[in-house]
C-alpha positions in Angstrom: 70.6 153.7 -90.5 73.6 155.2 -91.7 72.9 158.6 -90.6 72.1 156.9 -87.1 75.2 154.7 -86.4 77.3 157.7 -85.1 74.7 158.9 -82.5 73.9 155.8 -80.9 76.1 152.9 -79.1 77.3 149.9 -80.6 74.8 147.6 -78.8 71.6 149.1 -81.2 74.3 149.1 -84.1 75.3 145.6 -83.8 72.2 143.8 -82.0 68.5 142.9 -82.7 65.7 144.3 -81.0 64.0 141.4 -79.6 61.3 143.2 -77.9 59.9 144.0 -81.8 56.4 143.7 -82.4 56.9 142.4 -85.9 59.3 139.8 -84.5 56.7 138.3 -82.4 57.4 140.2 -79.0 54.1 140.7 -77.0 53.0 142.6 -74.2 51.4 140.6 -71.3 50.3 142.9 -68.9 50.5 145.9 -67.4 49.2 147.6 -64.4 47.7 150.5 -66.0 47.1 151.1 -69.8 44.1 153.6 -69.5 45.3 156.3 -71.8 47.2 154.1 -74.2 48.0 150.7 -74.6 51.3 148.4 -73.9 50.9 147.3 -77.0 51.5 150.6 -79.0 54.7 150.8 -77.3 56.6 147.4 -79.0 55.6 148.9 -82.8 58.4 148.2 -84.9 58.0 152.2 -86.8 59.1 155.3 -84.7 56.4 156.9 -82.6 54.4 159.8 -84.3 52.7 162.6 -82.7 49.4 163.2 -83.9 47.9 166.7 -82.6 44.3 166.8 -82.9 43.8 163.5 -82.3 42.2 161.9 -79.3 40.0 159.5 -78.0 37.5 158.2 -75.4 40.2 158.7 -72.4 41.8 161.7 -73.8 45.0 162.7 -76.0 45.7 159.8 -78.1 49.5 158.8 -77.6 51.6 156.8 -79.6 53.0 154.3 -76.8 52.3 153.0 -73.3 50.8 155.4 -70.5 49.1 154.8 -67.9 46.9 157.7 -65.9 48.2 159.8 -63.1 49.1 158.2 -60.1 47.3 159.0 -57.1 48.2 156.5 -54.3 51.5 154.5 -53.3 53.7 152.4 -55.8 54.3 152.7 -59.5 53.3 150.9 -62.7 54.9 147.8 -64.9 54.5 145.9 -67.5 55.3 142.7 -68.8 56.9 141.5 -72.1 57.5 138.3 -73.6 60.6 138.5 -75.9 60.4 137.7 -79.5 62.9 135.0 -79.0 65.1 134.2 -75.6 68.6 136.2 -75.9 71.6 137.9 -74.3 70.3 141.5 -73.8 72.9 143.8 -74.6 71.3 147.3 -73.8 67.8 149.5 -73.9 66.5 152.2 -75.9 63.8 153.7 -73.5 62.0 155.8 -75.6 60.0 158.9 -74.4 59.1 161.0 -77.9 56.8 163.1 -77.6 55.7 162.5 -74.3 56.8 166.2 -72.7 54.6 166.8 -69.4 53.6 163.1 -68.9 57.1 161.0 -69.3 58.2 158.5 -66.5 61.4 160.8 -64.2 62.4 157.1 -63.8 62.8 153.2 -65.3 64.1 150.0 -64.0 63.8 146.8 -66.1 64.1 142.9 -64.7 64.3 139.9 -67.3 63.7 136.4 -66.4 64.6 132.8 -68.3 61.8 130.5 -68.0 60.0 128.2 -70.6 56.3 129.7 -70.6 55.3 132.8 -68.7 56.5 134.4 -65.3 53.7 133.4 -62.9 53.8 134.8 -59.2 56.8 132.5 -58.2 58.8 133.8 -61.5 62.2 135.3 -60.3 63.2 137.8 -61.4 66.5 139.6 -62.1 67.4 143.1 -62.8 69.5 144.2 -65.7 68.7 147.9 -65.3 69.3 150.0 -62.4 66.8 152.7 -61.6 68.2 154.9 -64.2 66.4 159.0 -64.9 64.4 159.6 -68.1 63.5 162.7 -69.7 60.9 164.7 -71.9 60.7 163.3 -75.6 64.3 161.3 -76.1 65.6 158.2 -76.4 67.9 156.9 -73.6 70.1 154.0 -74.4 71.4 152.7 -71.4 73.4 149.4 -71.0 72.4 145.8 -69.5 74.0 145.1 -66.4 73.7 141.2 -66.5 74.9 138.8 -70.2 72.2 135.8 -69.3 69.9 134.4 -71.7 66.3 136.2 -70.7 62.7 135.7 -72.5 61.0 138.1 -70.1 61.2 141.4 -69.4 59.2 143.6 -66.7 59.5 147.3 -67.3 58.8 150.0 -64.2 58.1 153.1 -64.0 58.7 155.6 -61.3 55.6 156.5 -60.7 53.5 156.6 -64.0 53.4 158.1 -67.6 54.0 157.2 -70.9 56.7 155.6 -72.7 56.1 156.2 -76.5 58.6 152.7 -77.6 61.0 150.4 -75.4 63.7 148.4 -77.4 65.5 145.6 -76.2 68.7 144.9 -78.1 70.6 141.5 -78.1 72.0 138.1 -79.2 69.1 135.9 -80.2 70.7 132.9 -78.3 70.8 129.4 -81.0 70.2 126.7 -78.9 73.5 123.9 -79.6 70.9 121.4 -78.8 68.4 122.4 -81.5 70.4 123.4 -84.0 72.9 120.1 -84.2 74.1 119.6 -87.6 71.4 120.8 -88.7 70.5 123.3 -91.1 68.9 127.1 -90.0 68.0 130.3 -91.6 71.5 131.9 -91.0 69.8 135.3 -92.4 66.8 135.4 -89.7 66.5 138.2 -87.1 65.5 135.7 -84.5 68.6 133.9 -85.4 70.4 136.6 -84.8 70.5 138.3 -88.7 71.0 141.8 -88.9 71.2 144.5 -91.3 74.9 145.9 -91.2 74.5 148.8 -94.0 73.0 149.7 -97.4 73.3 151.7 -100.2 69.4 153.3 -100.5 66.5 152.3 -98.3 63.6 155.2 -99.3 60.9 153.2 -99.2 59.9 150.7 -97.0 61.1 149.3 -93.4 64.5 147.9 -94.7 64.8 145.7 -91.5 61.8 143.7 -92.0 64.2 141.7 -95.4 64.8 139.7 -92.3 61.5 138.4 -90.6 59.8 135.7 -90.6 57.3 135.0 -92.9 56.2 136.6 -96.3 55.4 140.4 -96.8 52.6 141.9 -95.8 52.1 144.5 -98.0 54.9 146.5 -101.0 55.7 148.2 -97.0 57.1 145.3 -95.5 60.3 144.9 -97.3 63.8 146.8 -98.5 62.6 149.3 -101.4 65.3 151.9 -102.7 64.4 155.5 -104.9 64.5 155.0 -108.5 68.5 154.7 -109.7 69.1 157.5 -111.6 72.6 157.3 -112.2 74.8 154.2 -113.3 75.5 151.1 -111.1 72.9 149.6 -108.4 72.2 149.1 -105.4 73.2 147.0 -102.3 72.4 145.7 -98.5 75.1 144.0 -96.0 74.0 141.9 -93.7 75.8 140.3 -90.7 74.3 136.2 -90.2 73.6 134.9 -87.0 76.6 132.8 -87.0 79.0 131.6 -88.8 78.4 128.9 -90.7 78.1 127.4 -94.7 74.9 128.6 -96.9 73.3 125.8 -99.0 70.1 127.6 -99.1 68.6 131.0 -100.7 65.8 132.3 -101.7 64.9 135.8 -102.6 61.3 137.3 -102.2 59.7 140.1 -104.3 56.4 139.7 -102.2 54.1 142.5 -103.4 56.8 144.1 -105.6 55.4 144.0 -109.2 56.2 147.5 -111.2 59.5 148.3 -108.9 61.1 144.5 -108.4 64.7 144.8 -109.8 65.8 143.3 -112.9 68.3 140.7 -111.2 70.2 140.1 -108.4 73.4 138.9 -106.9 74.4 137.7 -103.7 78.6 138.1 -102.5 79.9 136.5 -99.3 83.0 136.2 -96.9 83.9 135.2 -94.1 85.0 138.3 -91.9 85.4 136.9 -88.0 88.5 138.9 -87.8 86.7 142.2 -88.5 85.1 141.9 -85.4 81.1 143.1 -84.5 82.5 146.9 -84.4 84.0 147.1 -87.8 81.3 148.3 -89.8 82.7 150.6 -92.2 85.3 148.6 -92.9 83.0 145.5 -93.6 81.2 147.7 -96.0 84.2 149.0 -98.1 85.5 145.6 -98.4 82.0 143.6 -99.6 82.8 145.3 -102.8 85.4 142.6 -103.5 83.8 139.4 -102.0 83.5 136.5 -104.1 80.0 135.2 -105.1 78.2 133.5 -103.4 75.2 133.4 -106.5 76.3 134.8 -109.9 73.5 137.1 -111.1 70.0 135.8 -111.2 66.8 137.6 -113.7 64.0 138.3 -111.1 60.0 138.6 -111.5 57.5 140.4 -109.8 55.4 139.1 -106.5 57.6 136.0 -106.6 59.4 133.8 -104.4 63.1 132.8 -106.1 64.4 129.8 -104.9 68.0 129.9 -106.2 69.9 127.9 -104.1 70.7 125.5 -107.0 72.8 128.6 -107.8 74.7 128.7 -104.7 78.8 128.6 -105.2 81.0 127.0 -102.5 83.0 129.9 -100.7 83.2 128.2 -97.4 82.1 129.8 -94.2 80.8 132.6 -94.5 80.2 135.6 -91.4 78.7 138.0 -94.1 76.5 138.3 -97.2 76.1 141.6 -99.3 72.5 141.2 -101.4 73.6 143.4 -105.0 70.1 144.4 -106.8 70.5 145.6 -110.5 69.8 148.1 -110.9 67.7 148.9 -108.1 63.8 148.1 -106.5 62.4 145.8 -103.7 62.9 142.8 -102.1 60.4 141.7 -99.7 62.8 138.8 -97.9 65.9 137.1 -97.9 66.5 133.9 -96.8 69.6 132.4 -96.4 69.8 129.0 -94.7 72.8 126.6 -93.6 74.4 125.1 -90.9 76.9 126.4 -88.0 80.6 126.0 -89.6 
């Protein structure tokens, strides 16, 4: 992430991918899928190129393609969001397809409560817009409704190897009430602001729903070899006051760390963009939980821990001296 943030825009940097597979996203349909299917292109890991490898159809690509087009019109597909939100921006992603990428996209979203159906309108938030060979464009929504459908096109066929759709999770006021919600979640709008190490793993995922999967599904750092420990920020879905916590070594049994330590502030006037300046100053938050011994493959309920430090924006996760953690899960209500 960190070698990322200065390549890309702020959108991907400060918003969640709600078109992620491991989120919940799902492709409905699409008008073509013979040499790979729509599903391949929502998969949470980057798209690898695999060169002697093929199948029944032909050269096995990591993505969506469809075959070559040989009468009038073009090819779509439909996705149903992990969770409705304000769509901030794209990352059309064409690696590794070279002589058989889309020249073109355009992308609609809708808002309704199932699935579109023929009488679903639709509206566009991306503009016919050129792709090329093997890159990842990141091009900007045009429109800041809540959507829980989006309908990719393609001018006229190909392959797109991964699309991401980058937003707000959108917290309903009339579910949430006074009511406590996990603050920390991705589909509330949770979302990994920096770390200090993240070699193993898929870092993101210390934010999804559920348990691990596997030691793969989590935040895992290299082996400390120098003093001090390791550390993740993470930015809540809103602002509110944590009475909840519970830290998850799912799957984590010779490389969970020895404790842990959660710090949190408040930091609205930052602002979204203020990243490095987040960072430097979690070093001095107060504590939210004072440090806590760990176990292996264990769910830690510590929020009989917790420390009163009002509203929080923020929380930075401290692991001593270093290892996994397979979730966090900080819950609360909107302050």
């Amino acid at each position: 992430m960190n070698e990322q943030t200065a390549a890309v825009p702020g959108f991907v940097v400060n918003s969640v991918n709600l078109a992620s597979a491991g989120l919940g996203a799902r492709g409905l349909s699409a008008t073509d899928e013979f040499f790979a299917p729509l599903e391949r292109m929502l998969a949470d890991q980057p798209a690898v190129f695999i060169p002697d490898k093929y199948d029944d159809n032909g050269k096995w690509m990591d993505g969506w393609e469809s075959r070559r087009k040989r009468v009038l019109g073009h090819d779509h597909a439909v996705i149903r969001l992990a969770v409705a939100g304000r769509i901030d921006g794209f990352d059309v992603d064409t690696s590794h397809f070279t002589g058989n990428y889309p020249p073109a996209a355009r992308i609609e979203a809708c808002n309704v409560p199932g699935d579109p159906d023929a009488a679903t309108v639709w509206t566009e938030v991306l503009p016919t817009s050129p792709l090329g060979p093997s890159s990842h464009h990141y091009l900007a929504s045009t429109s800041a409704e809540v959507f829980t459908h989006v309908r990719l096109h393609i001018y006229p066929d190909g392959g797109v190897a991964r699309l991401r759709v980058f937003g707000q999770p959108y917290l309903d006021p009339a579910q949430t009430g006074d009511g406590e919600i996990e603050l920390s979640s991705s589909l509330n709008g949770g979302r990994i602001v920096g770390f200090s190490d993240a070699h193993y793993g898929s870092y993101h995922r210390l934010l999804a729903p559920g348990r691990g999967e596997n030691m793969g599904d989590g935040w895992e750092t290299s082996r400390r070899r120098v003093p001090g420990n390791e550390w993740i920020v993470i930015a809540l879905g809103g602002r509110g006051l944590l009475s909840g916590a519970i830290v998850d070594t799912a799957y984590f049994k010779g490389n969970f760390p020895d404790s842990c330590s959660i710090q949190a502030a408040d930091m609205s006037e930052f602002g979204a963009d203020a990243r490095d300046a987040i960072i430097t100053a979690s070093m001095f938050w107060p504590e939210l939980i004072a440090p806590q011994k760990l176990q292996a493959d264990h769910v830690h309920d510590l929020s009989n821990h917790i420390t009163d430090v009002g509203p929080v924006t923020h929380v930075r996760l401290n692991i001593f001296p270093d290892g996994g953690v397979s979730r966090l899960k900080l819950s609360g209500r909107l302050a």
